[in-house]
C-alpha positions as CSV (number, residue, x, y, z in Angstrom):
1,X,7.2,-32.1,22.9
2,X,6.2,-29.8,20.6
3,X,3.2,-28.9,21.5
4,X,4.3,-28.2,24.9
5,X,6.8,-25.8,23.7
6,X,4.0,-24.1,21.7
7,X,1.5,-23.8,24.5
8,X,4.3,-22.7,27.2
9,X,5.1,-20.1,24.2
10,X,1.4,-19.2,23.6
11,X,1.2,-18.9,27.8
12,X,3.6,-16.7,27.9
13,X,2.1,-14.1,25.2
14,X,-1.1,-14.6,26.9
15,X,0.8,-12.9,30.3
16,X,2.3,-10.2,28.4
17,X,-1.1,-9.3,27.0
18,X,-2.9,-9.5,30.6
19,X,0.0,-7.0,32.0
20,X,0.1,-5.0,29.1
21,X,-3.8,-4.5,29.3
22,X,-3.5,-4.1,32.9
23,X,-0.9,-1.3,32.9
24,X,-3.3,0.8,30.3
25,X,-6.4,0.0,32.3
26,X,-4.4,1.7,35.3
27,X,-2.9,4.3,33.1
28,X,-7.0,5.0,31.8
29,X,-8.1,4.9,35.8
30,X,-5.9,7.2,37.0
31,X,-6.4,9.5,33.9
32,X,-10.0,9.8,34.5
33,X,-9.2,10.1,38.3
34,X,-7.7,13.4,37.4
35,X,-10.7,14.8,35.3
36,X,-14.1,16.6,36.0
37,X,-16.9,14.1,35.4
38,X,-18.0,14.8,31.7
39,X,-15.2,16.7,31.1
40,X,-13.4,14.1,28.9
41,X,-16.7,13.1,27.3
42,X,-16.6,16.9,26.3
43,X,-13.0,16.9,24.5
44,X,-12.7,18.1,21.3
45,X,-9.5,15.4,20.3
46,X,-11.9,12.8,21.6
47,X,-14.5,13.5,19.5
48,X,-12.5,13.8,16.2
49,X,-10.9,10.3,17.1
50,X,-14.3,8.9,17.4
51,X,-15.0,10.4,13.6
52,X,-12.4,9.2,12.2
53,X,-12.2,5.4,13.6
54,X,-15.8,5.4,12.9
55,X,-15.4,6.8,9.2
56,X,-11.8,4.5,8.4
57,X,-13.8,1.4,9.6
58,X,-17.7,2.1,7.6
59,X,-14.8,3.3,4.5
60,X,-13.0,0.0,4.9
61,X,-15.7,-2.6,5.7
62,X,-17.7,-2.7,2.5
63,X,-14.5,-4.0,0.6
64,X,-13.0,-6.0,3.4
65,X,-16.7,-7.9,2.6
66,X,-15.9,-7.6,-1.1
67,X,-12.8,-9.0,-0.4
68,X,-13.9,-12.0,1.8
69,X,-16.8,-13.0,-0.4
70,X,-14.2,-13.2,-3.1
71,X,-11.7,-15.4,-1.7
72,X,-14.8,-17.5,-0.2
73,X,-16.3,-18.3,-3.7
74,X,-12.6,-19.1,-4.7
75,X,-12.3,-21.5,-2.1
76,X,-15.5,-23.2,-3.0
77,X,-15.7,-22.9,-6.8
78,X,-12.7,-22.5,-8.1
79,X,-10.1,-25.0,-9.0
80,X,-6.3,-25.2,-8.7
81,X,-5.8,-26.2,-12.1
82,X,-8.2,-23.2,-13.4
83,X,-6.3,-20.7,-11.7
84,X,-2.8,-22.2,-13.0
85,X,-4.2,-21.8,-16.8
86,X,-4.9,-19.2,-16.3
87,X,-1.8,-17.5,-15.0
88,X,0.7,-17.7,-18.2
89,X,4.4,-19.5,-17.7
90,X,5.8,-16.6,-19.0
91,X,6.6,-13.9,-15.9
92,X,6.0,-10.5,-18.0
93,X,2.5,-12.1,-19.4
94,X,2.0,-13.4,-16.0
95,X,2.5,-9.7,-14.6
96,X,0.4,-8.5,-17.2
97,X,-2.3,-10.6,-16.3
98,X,-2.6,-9.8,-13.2
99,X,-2.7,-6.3,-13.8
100,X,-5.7,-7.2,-16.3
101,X,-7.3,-8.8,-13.1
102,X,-7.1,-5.9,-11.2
103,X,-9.0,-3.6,-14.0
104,X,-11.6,-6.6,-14.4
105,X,-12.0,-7.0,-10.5
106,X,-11.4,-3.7,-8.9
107,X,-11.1,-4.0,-5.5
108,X,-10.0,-2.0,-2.4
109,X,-7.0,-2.7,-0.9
110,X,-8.9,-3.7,2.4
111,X,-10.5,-6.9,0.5
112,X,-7.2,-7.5,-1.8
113,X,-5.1,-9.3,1.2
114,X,-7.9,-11.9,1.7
115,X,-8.4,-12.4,-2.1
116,X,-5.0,-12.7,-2.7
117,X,-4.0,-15.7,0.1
118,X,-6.6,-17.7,-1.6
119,X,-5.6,-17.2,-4.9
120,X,-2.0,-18.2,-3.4
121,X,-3.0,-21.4,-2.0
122,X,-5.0,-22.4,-5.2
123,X,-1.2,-21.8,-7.4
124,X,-1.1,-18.4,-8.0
125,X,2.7,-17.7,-8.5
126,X,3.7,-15.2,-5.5
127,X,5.2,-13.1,-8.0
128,X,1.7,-12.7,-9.7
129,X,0.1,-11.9,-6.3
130,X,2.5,-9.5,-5.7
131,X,2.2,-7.4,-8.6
132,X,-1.9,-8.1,-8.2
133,X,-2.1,-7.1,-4.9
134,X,0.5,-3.9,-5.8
135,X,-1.2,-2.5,-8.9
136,X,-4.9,-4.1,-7.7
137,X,-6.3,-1.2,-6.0
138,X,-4.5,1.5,-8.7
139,X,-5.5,-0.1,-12.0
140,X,-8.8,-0.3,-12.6
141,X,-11.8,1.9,-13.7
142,X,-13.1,3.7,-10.8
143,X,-9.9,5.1,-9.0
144,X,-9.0,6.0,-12.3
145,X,-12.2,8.3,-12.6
146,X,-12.0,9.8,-9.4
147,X,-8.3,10.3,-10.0
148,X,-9.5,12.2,-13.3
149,X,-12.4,13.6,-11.6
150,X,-10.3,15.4,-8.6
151,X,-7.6,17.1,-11.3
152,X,-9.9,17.9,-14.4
153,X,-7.3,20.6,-14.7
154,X,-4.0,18.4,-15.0
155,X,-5.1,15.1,-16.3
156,X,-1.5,14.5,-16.3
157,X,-1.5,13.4,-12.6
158,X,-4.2,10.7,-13.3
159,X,-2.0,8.9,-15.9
160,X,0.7,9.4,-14.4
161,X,-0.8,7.3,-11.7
162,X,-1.9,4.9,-13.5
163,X,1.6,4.5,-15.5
164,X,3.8,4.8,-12.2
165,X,1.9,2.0,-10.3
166,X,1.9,-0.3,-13.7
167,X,6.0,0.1,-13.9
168,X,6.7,-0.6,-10.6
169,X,4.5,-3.4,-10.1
170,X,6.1,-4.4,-13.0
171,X,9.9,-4.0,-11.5
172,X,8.5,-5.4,-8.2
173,X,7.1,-8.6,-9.7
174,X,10.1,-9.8,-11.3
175,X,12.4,-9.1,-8.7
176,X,10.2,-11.2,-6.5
177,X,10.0,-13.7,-9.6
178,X,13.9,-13.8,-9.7
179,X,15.2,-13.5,-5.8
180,X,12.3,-14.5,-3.1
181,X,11.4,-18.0,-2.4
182,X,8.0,-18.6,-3.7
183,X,6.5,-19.9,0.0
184,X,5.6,-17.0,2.0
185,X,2.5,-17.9,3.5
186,X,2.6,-18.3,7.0
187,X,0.6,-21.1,6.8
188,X,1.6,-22.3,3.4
189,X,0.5,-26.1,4.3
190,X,-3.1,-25.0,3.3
191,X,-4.7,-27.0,0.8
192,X,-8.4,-26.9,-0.5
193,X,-9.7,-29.3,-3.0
194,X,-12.4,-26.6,-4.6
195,X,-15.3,-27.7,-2.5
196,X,-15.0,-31.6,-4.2
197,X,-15.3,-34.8,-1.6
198,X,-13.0,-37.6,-3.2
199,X,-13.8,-41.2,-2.8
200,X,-12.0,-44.4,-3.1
201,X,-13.9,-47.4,-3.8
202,X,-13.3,-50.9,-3.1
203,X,-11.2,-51.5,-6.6
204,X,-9.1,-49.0,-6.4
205,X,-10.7,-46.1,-8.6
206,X,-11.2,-42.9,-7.2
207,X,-14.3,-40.5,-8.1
208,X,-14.8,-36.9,-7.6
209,X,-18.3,-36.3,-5.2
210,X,-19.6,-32.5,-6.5
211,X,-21.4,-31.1,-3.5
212,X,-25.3,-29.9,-3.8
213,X,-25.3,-25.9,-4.6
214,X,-26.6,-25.6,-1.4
215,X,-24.0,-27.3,0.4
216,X,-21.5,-25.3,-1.9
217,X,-23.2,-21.7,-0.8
218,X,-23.2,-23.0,2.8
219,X,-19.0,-23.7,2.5
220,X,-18.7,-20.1,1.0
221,X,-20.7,-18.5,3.8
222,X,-18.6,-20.2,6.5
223,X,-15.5,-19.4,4.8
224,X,-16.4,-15.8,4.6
225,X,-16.9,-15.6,8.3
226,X,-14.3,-17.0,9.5
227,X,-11.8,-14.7,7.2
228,X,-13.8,-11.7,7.6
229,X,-13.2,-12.5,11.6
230,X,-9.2,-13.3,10.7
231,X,-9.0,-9.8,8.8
232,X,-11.5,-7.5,10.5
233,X,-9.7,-7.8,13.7
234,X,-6.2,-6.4,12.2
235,X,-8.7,-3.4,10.4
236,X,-9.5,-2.7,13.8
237,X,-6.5,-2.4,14.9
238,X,-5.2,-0.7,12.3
239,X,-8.2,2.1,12.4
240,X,-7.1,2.6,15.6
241,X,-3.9,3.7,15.4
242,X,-4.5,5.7,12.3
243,X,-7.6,7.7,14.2
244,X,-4.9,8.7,16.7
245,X,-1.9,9.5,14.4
246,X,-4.7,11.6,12.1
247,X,-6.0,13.1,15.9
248,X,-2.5,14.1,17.5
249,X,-0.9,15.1,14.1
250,X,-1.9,17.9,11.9
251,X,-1.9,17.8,8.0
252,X,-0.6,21.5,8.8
253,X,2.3,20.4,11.1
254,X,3.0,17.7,8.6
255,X,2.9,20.3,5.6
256,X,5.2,22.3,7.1
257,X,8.1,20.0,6.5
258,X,7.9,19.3,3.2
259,X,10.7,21.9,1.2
260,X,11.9,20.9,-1.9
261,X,11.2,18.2,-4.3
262,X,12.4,15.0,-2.4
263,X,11.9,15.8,0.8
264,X,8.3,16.6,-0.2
265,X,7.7,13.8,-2.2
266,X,9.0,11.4,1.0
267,X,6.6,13.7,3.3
268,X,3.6,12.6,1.1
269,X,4.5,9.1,1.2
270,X,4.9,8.8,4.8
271,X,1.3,10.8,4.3
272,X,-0.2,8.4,2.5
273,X,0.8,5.3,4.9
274,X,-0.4,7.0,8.0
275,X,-4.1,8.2,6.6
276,X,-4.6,4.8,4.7
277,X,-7.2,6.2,2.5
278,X,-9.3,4.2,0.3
279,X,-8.0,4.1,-2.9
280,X,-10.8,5.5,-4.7
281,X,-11.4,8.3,-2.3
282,X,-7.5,9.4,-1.6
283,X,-7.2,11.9,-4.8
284,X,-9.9,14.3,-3.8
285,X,-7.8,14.5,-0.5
286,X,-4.4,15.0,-2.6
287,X,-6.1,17.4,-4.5
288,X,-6.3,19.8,-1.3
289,X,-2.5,19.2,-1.2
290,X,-2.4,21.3,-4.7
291,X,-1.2,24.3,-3.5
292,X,1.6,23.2,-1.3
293,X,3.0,20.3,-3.1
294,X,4.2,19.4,-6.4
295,X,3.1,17.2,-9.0
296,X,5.1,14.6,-8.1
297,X,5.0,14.8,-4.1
298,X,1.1,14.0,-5.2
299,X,1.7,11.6,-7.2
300,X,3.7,9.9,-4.6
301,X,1.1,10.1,-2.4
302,X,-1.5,8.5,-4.8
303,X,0.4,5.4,-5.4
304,X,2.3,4.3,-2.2
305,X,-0.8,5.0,-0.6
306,X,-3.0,1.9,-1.8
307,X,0.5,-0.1,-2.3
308,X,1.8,0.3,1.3
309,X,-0.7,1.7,4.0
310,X,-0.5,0.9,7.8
311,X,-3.7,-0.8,7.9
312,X,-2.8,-3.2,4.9
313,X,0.8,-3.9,6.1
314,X,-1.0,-5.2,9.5
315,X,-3.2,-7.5,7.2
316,X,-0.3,-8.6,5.5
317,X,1.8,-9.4,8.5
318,X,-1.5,-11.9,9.4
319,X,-0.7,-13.7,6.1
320,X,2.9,-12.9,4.8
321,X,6.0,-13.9,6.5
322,X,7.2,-11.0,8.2
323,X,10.5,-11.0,5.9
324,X,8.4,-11.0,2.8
325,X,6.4,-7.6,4.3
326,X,9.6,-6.3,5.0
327,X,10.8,-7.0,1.4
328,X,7.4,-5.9,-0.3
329,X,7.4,-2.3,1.8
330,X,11.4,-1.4,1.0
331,X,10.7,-2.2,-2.8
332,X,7.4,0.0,-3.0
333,X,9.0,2.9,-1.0
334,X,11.9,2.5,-3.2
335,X,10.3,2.4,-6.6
336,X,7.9,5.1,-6.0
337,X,10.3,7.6,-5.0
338,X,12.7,7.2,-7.4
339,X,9.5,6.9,-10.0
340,X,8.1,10.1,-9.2
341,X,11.4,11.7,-9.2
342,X,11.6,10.7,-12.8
343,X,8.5,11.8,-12.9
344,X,9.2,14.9,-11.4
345,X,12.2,16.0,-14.0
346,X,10.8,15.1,-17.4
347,X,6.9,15.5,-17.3
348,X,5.6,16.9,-14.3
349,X,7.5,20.2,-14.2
């Protein structure tokens, strides 16, 4: 009965998809209908959207591979009960920790979604993931040089990065260690057993079978696939609708808007979401922002960016319960702008 339910419910999607793909194919027909031949080819929007979906997905590919690879040798090597030793009892050391992880591994936020739902289903605490995959793509050594690197002139902004994303990591992971339910996975009933084959024999006892290398690498290479498949498709998407927000809305226009300190500092927030920059790249474009915005609006910009981007929330939606997103993207645009408001008033003036 179940099942049926399901498939009449997975039919009915399916329609909604073929009409909705139908009414843009007619929208594209008749728009073309209108046009010179070559004339569209010719446009300049056109060819800045091509740019910038090609440059957002050759920026984000090389750690959504990171990323995958990672969670694949996870999978494969790594135990359940290595990763709960590893994670201390305690929620401020286990917070800690995973900001350690974060400046041991540093990865993109494109490869950190991945990562982290394997680490989840092997017994990370979702508290620990959330702070990892928070102050992840912030914390580590390289965004922290190119931070540097882009303001030589007010190293201030670089630690103050670096500080901001720790503290409300920090805040975020405890409130999620004291008020969300620890299962938000959508598919939460995924179990691996670390690439072992267990056998019962005739008396009873059961052994533990370790798999050939081979057979081990062969695993990791077919879990790779199939999640770089599962997350590339939402990067796609994702690229797309950030080509056409970057395409059809000026950084002038945008700009414009921000007067005075909060309203500027919730302009380069929205910012950062839209362009979903890498994090390693992002403060060389903040740095153009210098002469327009504060200290603190760029700051803002610096850290929701990698926390809360629109490409990453769609990656999260394809892991996360929906409420949990929700949750997660309230509590970093919260944080951050009351953070760099602080920040704002008593060091950045």
């Amino acid at each position: 009965m179940q099942e049926t339910v399901m498939r009449n419910k997975s039919s009915k999607w399916n329609s909604y998809i073929v009409l909705g793909l139908s009414l843009v194919t007619m929208l594209i027909l008749y728009f073309f209908s209108t046009q010179e031949p070559g004339a569209l080819l010719q446009n300049a929007k056109l060819q800045l959207f091509k740019m910038m979906f090609v440059s957002i997905i050759i920026e984000a590919m090389p750690f959504i591979l990171i990323g995958v690879i990672i969670s694949a040798l996870l999978e494969v090597f790594v135990s359940e009960g290595t990763i709960k030793r590893m994670i201390p009892r305690n929620p401020v050391l286990g917070i800690i920790t995973a900001s350690v992880i974060g400046i041991i591994f540093p990865i993109c936020e494109c490869g950190m979604v991945p990562a982290v739902r394997r680490l989840i289903q092997k017994g990370m605490p979702l508290y620990v993931a959330t702070t990892f995959i928070a102050v992840g793509p912030i914390l580590n050594p390289i965004v922290f040089w190119s931070t540097f690197t882009a303001f030589r002139n007010r190293p201030e902004l670089a630690f103050s990065r670096m500080g901001l994303a720790f503290l409300v990591a920090l805040v975020m992971g405890l409130i999620v260690y004291r008020f969300v339910h620890p299962d938000q996975l959508r598919h939460s009933n995924a179990t691996s057993h670390g690439g072992h084959e267990h056998h019962v024999h005739a008396e009873g006892k059961t052994t533990v079978a370790r798999p050939s290398f081979r057979t081990r690498m062969m695993e990791v290479m077919h879990h790779s696939i199939s999640e770089f498949f599962d997350m590339g498709k939402y990067l796609m998407f994702g690229a797309l609708l950030v080509s056409l927000l970057q395409t059809f809305v000026p950084k002038e226009s945008l700009a414009a808007l921000g007067h005075g300190q909060g309203s500027a500092n919730l302009l380069m927030m929205g910012l950062g979401f839209v362009l979903s920059l890498c994090s390693t790249s992002d403060a060389f474009v903040a740095q153009s922002f210098t002469t327009s915005f504060s200290g603190g609006a760029l700051v803002a910009f610096m850290v929701l960016g990698p926390m809360l981007n629109l490409k990453g929330v769609l990656m999260m939606t394809a892991v996360f319960k929906s409420r949990f997103v929700v949750v997660y993207s309230v509590m970093v645009i919260i944080f951050v702008y009351a953070g760099t408001w602080l920040l704002e008033k008593l060091l950045l003036q």
